[in-house]
Every structure is written in structure tokens, then in C-alpha cells.
VEXTORZA-876184 format. One record per residue (C-alpha): x, y, z. Coordinates in steps of 0.25 Angstrom, whole numbers, plus 2048, in hexadecimal, padded with zeros to 3 digits. Layout:
! residues N
XYZ...
END
This chain:
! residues 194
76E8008397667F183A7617F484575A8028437547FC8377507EF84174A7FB84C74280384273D7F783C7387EF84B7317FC84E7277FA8427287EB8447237EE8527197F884E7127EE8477167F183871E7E38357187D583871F7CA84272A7C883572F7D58347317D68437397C88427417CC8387467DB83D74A7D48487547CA8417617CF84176A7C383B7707C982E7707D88357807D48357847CE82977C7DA8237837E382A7927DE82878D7DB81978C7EC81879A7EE81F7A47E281B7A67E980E7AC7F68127B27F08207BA7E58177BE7F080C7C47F98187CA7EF81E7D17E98107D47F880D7DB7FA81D7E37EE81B7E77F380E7EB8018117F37FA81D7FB7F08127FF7FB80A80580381680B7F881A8117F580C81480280A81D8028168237F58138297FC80782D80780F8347FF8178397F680C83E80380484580881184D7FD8158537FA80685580880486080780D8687FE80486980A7FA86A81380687780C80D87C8087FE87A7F97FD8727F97F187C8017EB8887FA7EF8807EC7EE87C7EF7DD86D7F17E18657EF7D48577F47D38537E77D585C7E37E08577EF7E98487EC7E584B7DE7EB84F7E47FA8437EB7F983A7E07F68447D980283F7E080C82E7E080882E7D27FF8207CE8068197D980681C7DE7F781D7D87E882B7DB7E58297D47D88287E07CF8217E87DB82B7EE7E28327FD7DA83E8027DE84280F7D98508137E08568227DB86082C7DF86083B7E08698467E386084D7ED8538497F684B8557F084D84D7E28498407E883B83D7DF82D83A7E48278397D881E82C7D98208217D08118217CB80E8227BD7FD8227B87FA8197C580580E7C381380F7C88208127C082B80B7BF8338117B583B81B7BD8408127C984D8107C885A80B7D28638147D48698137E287481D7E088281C7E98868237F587E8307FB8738307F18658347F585C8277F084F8257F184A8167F183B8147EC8338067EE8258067E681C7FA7E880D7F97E08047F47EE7F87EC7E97EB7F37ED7DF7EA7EF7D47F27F77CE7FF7F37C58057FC7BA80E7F77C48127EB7CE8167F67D980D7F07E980C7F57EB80B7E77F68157E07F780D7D47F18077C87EC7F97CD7E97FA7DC7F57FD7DF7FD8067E980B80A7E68138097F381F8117F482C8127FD83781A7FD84581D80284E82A7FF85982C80486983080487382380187C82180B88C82480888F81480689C8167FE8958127F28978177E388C81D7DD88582A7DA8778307DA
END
């Protein structure tokens, strides 16, 4: 682009139009750099921020997946049940297994629920008016051959928006990342209903 403006603007030099200063400056070219990279920094470093973000919340996300997985299979093989699993205690092997990448302090949800049958297994999302809701998680394992469904909610911070394309699923830059297991318990020899 520089240096079609510099070619129009030599021909008229060199036609005569512009005195020995305008030649000699047209042909300086110091700045013609920093102008340029000045005019693309800022969207090159706001896609860039917004790669690396999009791949820390893949990434997160698939840490919980993992995480929700592997202490799912505590409920699944009856440990939590025959152990005395609270709430509290299963929330801890969740946060055990993805301690530093998340804040389980008061970040980390669980919600653990029975069912008779798979078709009755909910998917209703937890979000209420942009901001998540916690009042109808509850822990309830159940015994021996019930179907479960484990579900881990974490609030990821979001700090780049590109173009008002945000991550953002929630009030306050923030993107509710989800994992869940379902699944039928396996017959431990356990008391218990569904």
C-alpha cells in the first residue's frame, strides 16, 4: 500500500511538480514499519488473546470431563455409597483430580440424582436469567443398580471478547462449563434404593 502511494507520488516528483524536498522525502522509508505493524498489532494480539482462550477453555472443559469421569466410578462401583460419601466429601474427589486448574473453593457444583429409567434422566440446564442455579442439585447416590447421573458445573472466567463474539454463557464474563456422567450402578451388594 506505501509503496503505491510512494510510485504515484515519484512520477510527479519526477515530472517536475515537487522541489528537491519532496523528492527526498518520498524516498525515506524509516517509519513505513512501525506505521504498518501500528495498523495491525491490535486485531493480530486480540485474535491471538482470543485463540489462546478458546483453547483454555477446551482444555478446561476436558479436564472436568475427565475429572467427572473418573470419580463417577466411586458411585458407579459403590465406594461412595459404602464409604458414607457426603456431598462435600464427593465434591472433594472431584476437586482431587483437577485442583490446579480449577477454584474448588465454592466453584466446583455437584449435582448427583437417581432415576428409574434413562429416558427420564434430565437435561434441563441449570441456568436461570444468565446466572447459574444451585438450588436443585442435590446428592443422592442411590444403592445397587440404579441409573445415576453425576453432573460437575464450574463458572470459567472469560477475559477476552472479540468483536462482541464472547465465550461467555453467564452474567459476569463467564462460561458455565459442564460434565456429566450417567450411568447404571453396579450390583455391589450394597443396601439402598432408587
Amino acid at each position: 500500500m506505501f509503496n503505491r502511494f510512494r510510485s504515484i507520488v515519484v512520477d510527479r516528483c519526477g515530472a517536475g511538480k515537487c522541489g528537491g524536498v519532496g523528492r527526498r522525502f518520498i524516498k525515506q522509508q524509516d517509519g513505513a514499519a512501525a506505521v504498518e505493524f501500528a495498523l495491525i498489532a491490535t486485531p493480530f494480539l486480540a485474535l491471538t488473546f482470543a485463540i489462546i482462550e478458546s483453547a483454555m477453555v477446551f482444555f478446561a472443559g476436558q479436564s472436568l470431563e475427565a475429572a467427572t469421569a473418573s470419580a463417577a466410578r466411586l458411585i458407579l462401583t459403590g465406594q461412595a455409597q459404602t464409604g458414607g460419601y457426603s456431598a462435600s466429601d464427593f465434591k472433594t474427589q472431584v476437586c482431587n483430580r483437577v485442583a490446579s486448574l480449577f477454584d474448588c473453593n465454592g466453584g466446583v457444583y455437584v449435582d448427583v440424582k437417581t432415576y428409574t429409567n434413562f429416558s427420564s434422566v434430565s437435561t434441563t440446564s441449570p441456568v436461570t436469567n444468565g446466572k447459574l442455579d444451585t438450588s436443585n442439585m442435590t446428592y443422592t447416590p442411590g444403592g445397587p443398580g440404579c441409573i445415576v447421573k453425576v453432573a460437575v458445573y464450574y463458572q470459567w472466567p472469560i477475559y477476552v471478547s472479540l468483536l462482541g463474539n464472547n465465550l461467555a454463557t453467564l452474567d459476569g464474563n463467564k462460561r458455565l462449563l459442564v460434565a456429566t456422567s450417567v450411568f447404571r450402578t453396579e450390583p455391589y451388594g450394597g443396601t439402598g434404593g432408587c
